[in-house]
Backbone bond lengths (Angstrom), bond angles and torsions (degrees), N, CA, C in turn:
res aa  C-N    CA-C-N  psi(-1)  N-CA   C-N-CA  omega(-1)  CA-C   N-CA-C  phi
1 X - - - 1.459 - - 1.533 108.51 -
2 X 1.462 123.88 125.62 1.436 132.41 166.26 1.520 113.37 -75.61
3 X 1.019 98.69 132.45 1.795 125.00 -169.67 1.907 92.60 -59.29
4 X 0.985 119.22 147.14 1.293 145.43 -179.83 1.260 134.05 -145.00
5 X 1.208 117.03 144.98 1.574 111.65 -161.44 1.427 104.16 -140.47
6 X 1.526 117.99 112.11 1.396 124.83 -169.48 1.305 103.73 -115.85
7 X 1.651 112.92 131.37 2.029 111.09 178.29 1.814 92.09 -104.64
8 X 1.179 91.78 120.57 1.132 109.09 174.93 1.782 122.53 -61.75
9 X 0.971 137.94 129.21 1.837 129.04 169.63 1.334 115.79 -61.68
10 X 1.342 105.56 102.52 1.576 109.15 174.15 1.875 108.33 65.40
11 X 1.674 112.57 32.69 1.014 108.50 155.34 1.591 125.39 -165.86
12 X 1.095 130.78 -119.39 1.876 126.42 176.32 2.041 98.05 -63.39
13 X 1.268 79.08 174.55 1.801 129.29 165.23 1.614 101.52 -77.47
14 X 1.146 161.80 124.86 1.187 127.01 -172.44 2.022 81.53 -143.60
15 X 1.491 104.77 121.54 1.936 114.46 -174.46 1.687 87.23 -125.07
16 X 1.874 79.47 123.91 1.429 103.32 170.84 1.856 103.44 -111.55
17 X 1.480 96.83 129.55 1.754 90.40 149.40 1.895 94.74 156.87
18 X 1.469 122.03 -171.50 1.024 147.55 -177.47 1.585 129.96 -102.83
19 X 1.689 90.40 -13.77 1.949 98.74 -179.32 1.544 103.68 -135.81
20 X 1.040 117.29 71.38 1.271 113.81 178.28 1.702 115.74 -148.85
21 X 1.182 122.65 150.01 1.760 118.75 -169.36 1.432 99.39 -134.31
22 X 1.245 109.90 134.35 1.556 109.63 157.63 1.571 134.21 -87.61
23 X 1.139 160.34 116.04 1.149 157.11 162.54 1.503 134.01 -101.22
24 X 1.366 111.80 154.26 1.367 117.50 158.65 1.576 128.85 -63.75
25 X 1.148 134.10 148.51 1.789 146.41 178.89 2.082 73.83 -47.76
26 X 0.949 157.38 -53.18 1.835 124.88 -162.66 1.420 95.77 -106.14
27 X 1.371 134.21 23.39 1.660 131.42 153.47 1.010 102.93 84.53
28 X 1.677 131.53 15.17 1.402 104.50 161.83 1.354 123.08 -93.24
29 X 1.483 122.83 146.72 1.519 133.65 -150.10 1.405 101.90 -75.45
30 X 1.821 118.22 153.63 1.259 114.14 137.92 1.400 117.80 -68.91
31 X 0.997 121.02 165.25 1.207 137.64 156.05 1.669 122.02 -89.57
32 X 1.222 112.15 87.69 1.574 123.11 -174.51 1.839 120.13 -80.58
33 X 1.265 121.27 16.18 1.358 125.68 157.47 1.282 118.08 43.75
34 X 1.609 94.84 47.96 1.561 112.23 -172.26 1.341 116.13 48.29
35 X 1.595 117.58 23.29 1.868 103.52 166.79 1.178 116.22 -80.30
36 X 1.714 118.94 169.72 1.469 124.10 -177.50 1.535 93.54 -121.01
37 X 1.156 130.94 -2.67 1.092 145.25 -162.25 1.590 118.89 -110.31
38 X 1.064 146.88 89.87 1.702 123.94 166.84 1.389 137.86 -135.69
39 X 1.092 150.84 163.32 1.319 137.67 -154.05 1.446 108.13 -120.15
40 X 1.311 141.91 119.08 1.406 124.04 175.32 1.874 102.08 -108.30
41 X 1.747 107.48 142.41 1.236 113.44 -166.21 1.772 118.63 -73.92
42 X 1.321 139.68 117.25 1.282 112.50 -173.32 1.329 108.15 -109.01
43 X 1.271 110.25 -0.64 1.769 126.76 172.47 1.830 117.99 -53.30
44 X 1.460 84.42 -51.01 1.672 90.12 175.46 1.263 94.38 108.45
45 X 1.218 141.89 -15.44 1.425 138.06 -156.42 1.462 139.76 -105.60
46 X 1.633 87.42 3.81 1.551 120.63 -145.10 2.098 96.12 -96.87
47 X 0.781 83.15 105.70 1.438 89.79 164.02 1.881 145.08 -69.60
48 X 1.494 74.79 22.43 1.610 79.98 -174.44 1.987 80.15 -138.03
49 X 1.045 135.06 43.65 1.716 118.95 -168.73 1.494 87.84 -66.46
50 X 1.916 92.60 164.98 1.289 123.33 -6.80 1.914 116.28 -68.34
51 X 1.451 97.52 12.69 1.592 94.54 -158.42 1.459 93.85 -98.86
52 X 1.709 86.86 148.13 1.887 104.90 153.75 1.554 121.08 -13.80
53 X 0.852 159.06 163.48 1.428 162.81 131.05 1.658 104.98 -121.57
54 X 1.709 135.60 -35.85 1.520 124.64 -159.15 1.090 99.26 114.08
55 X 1.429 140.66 -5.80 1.350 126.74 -158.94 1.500 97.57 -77.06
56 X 1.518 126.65 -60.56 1.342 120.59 -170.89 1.385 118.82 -28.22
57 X 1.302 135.28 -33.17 1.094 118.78 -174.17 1.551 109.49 -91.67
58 X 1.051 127.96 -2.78 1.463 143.19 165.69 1.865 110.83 -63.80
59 X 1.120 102.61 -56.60 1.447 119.12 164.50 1.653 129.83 -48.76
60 X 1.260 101.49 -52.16 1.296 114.45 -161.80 1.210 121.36 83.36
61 X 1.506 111.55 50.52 1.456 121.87 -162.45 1.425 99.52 -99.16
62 X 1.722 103.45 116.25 1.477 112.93 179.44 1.995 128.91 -124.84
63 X 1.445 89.40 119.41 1.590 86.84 -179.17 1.171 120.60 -157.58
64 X 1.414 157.60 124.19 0.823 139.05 175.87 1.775 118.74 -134.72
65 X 1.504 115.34 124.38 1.352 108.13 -169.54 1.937 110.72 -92.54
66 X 1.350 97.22 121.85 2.197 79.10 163.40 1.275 97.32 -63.10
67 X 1.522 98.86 170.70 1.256 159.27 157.46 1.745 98.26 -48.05
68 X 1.529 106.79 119.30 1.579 124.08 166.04 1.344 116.16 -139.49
69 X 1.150 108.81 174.68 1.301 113.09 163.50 1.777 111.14 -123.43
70 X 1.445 101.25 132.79 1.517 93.66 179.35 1.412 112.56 -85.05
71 X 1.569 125.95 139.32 1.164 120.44 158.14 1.565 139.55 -23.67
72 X 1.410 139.33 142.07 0.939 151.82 -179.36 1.450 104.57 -54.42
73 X 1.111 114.92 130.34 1.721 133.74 170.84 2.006 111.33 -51.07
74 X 1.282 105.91 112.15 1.290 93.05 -170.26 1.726 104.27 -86.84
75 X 1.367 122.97 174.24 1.268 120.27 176.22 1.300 132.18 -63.63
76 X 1.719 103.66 -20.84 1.752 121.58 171.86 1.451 83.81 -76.00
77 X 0.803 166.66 -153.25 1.454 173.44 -59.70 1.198 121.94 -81.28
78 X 1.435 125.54 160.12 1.367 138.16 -158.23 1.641 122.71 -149.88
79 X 1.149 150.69 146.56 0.994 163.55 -126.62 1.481 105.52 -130.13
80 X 1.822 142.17 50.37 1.348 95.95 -164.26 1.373 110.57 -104.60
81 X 1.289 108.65 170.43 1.651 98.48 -174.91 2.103 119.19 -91.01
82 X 0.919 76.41 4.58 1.890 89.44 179.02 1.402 88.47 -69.35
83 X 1.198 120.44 -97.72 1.702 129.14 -179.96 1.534 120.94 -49.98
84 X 1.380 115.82 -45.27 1.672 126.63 159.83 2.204 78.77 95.16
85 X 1.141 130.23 4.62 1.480 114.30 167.70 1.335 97.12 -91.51
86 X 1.479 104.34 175.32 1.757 142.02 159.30 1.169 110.87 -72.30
87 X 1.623 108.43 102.71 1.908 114.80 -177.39 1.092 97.11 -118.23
88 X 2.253 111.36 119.43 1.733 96.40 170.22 1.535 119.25 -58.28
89 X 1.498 99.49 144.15 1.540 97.14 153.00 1.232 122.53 -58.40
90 X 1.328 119.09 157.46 1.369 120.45 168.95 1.821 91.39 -104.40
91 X 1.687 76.03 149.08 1.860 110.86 176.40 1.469 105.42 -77.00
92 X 1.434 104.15 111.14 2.178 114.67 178.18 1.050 99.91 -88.26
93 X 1.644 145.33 38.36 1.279 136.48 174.62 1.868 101.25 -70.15
């Protein structure tokens, strides 16, 4: 099964699949208790972060983004995984 990533309407992050790990910014793992399943909180409210707990609907936490496509990666730009954004390179001329 390929890992998947569903944004929920007006609630979790919701990652489906069989090969996938979560970590902290210095790589140490959660411990996922053999799920294939998990929810990450984007409410803020969630008492178990980074995961789901139910709180959003306690809140009235409302948002929902369509469906885009992000632009193509330009050649000034970079991928890093510390931040996970697009940081220009700087020019070593």
């Amino acid at each position: 099964m390929s890992t998947k990533v569903i944004i929920n309407k007006n609630g979790s992050l919701k990652v489906e699949g069989t090969d996938f790990t979560v970590t902290d910014l210095e790589g140490n793992e959660y411990s996922l208790g053999g799920r294939t399943r998990i929810s990450f909180c984007r409410c803020g409210a969630s008492s178990t972060q980074p995961f789901c707990d139910g709180k959003h609907r306690e809140i009235g936490f409302s948002t929902y983004l369509n469906t885009r496509s992000l632009p193509p990666l330009s050649p000034q730009t970079q991928n890093t995984p510390e931040t996970n954004e697009n940081i220009p390179l700087k020019n070593n001329k």
